[in-house]
Structure formats: C-alpha cells, structure tokens
N, C-alpha and C positions, 0 to 999 in steps of 0.2 A: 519629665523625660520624654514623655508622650509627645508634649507640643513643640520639644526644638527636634525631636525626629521629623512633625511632620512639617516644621521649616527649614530643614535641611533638605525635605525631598522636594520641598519648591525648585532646588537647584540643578536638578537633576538633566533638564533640559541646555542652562547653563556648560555646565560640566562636559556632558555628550559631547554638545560643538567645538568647546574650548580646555580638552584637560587639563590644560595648564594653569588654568584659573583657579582651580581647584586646592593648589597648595596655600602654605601660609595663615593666617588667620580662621578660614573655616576648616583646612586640615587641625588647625592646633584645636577647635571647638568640637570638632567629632571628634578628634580623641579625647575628651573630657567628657563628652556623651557618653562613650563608650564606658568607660573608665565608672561613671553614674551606673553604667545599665550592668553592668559583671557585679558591679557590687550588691546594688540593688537584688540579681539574680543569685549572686553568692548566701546573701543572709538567708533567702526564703530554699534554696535548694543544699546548701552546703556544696557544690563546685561549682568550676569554672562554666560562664556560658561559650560556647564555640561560636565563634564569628558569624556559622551559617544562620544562626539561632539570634542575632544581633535584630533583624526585622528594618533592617537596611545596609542599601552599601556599602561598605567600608574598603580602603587600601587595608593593602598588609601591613603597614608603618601605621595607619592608624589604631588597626585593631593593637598592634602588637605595643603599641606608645600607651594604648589606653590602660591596658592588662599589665603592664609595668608601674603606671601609673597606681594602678586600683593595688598591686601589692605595698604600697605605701598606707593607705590607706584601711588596707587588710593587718599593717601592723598598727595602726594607733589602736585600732577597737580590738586585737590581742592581746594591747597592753593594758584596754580598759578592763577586757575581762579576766586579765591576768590579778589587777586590784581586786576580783572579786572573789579570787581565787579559782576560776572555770580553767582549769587547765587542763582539760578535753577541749573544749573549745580553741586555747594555746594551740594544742598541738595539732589540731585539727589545722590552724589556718599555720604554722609553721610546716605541713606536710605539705599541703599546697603549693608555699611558695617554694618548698624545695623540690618538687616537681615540673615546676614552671624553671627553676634554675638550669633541670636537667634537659629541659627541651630546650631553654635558650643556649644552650652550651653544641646543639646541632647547627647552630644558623654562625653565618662566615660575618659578622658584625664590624663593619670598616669605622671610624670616626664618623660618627654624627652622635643625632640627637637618642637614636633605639642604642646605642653605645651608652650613652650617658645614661640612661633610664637603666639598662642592663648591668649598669656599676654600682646603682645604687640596688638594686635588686642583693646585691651579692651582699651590702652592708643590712637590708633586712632583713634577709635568711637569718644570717650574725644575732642582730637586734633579738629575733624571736627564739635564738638557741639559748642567748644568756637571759632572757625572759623565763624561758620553760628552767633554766637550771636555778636562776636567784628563787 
C-alpha cells in the first residue's frame, strides 16, 4: 500500500495543473487504495480510519467509494469469522457498517457510481444481520 501511495503522489504536480486529469482510472485506483488502507487500519484498530488519517489526498467520492467498497469486504471476513463462530467479531463489523449506513443516509446521493456502492451497502448490512441471526 505503501508504494502505490507513494506513486500516486508522483501525480500530484499533474493533478494541481490539470484537475480534470485526475478522474477515471487513477480515481477508480485510489479508491482501491483507499478501500486497502481502512481495511488494513480496520483489522489492527477495530474502526473506521477518517480520510484525514488516509496519509494522502483523497476527493470525497474517493474516499467515500473506497469505504463503501471496503464494507464489502468487511463482510466476507464476517462471514469467515462467522464459520468460526467469533460472533463479537460479527457484530462488531455489522455495527460498523450500520453506522456507516446512518451517515450515508445524511448525504443527498443523485445516480452514480457512490449510489451504486450506497445500494449495495444496504444489501451488506442485510448480509451481516441474517449472518449474526443463522
């Protein structure tokens, strides 16, 4: 994670001159970065890391694309520990993401792509309630 942060901040000169370069392919790879570092930060902290704590730039569609992303993610390995029976753990990361659902339910969300992340958010909430009940 270390070394595509510090080749994303090769661009940063890029970026400055020309924002609009910025979208598209290297938007869609910082939020995968992103998406890497909240998880990464999630396993060793148990919450969410805040964007300012990211250790680079981010848009807000970035950040907020990655963290929708990483709640996918936050359910397979609920469901891994679900098989283990760790259900602290369950609820631990089903509290999360329904805390994340209650803050995305503040933001005015038109058709795109943080819509489409924010839809599926709503089916892992789901995912990790009938997890924690089977």
């Amino acid at each position: 994670l270390e070394e595509a942060r510090a080749a994303a901040a090769g661009f940063a000169d890029v970026f400055a001159a020309d924002p609009a370069l910025r979208g598209g392919s290297f938007s869609n790879a910082v939020e995968e970065w992103v998406e890497g570092r909240v998880f990464c930060h999630f396993l060793e902290h148990w919450r969410l890391l805040p964007s300012t704590d990211l250790g680079m730039e981010v848009t807000r569609d970035e950040y907020l694309g990655g963290v929708l992303d990483f709640t996918g993610e936050l359910n397979r390995f609920a469901v891994a520990k679900a098989t283990a029976r760790d259900v602290a753990t369950v609820e631990s990361c089903r509290s999360l993401v329904e805390a994340l659902m209650g803050e995305m339910l503040l933001f005015d969300l038109r058709n795109g792509p943080i819509r489409k992340k924010y839809d599926a958010l709503k089916y892992t909430l789901k995912n990790l309630e009938r997890t924690l009940y089977e």
